[in-house]
Each structure stands twice: as C-alpha cells, then as structure tokens.
MARNUKE-493525 format. One line per 10 residues: number of its first residue (from 1); their letters; for each residue x, y, z of C-alpha. Coordinates in Angstrom, 1 decimal, padded with zeros to 4 digits. Each point is the difference from the previous one (the first is absolute). Layout:
<atoms>
NUM	A	X:Y:Z | ...
</atoms>
This chain:
<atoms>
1	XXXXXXXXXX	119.4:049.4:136.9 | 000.0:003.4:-000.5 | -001.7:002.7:002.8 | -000.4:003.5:-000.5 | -001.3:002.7:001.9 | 000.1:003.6:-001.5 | -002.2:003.4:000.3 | -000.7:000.4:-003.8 | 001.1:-002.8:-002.5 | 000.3:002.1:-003.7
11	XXXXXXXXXX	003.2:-001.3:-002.3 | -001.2:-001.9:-002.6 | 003.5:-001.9:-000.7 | 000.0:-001.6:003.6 | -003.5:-000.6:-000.1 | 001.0:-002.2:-003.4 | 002.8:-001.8:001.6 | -002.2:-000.9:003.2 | -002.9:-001.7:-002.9 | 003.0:-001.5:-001.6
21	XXXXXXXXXX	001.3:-001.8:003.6 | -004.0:-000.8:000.9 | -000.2:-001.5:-003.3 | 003.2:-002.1:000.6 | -001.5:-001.3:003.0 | 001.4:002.5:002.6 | -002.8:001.4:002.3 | -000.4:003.5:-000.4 | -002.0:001.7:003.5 | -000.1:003.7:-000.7
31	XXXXXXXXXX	-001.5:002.4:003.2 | -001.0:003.7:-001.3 | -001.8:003.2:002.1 | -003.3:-000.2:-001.0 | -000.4:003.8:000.6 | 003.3:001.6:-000.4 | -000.3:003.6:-000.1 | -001.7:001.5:-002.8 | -001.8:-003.6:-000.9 | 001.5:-002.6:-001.9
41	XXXXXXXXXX	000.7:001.1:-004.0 | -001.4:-001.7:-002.6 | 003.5:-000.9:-001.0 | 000.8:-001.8:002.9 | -003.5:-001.9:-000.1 | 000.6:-001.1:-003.5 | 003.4:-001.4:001.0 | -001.4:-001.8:003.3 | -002.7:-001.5:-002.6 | 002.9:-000.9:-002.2
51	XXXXXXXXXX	001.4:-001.7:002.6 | -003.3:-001.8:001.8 | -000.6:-001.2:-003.5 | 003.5:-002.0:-000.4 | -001.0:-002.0:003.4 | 001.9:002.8:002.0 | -001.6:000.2:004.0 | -000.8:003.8:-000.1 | -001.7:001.3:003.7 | -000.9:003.2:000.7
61	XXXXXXXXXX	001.0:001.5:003.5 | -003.8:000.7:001.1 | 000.9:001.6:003.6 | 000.3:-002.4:001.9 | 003.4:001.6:001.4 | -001.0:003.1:-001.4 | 002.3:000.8:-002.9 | 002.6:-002.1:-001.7 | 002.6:002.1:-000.2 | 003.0:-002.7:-000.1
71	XXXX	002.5:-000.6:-003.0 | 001.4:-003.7:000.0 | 000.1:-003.3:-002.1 | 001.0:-002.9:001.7
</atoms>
C-alpha cells in the first residue's frame, strides 16, 4: 500500500508510475488540498482524473482540518 498526502499533486511521470503500481495490485490512496491557493489547475485535475480512472483512491482535503498542507508518502 501506498499513502500519500501532498498540497498539490502535478508531475505527470509519478502520477504514471503510481497507475502502473495500482494496476499491479498495489493500493494507491492519494490525499490533495481541495482549495490550495489560487484553486486547483486544470493540470493537476486532469492528472487526479488520470489517476481516479486507473483505480487510484484520490480524496480531496474538504476542510475538515482546514487545509492540507502536509507533504508525505507512507
């Protein structure tokens, strides 16, 4: 299993290797800000979709601890 938590989520060539692992039976959990400053680009949305649609777990912070601002992957 594979957790991360980030505040934006925009490289295409991890985003690839993270469908590859969900695709090879690795779970792939992905946490992202919902609302990080300036909104969320399409760019990153298009990746997050990219990555929803190979089985990846994407959530969205919605504020429940106000703003997801942490970097990790466990």
């Amino acid at each position: 299993m594979s957790i991360i938590n980030v505040y934006t989520f925009t490289n295409l060539e991890i985003a690839e290797i993270l469908a590859e692992a969900e695709e090879e039976g690795i779970d792939v959990i992905i946490l992202v800000e919902k609302s990080p400053a300036g909104g969320m680009k399409d760019e990153e949305k298009a990746i997050l979709s990219f990555l929803s649609n190979k089985g990846v777990k994407v959530y969205l912070s919605d504020g429940s601890f106000r703003y997801n601002h942490a970097k990790y992957i466990i």
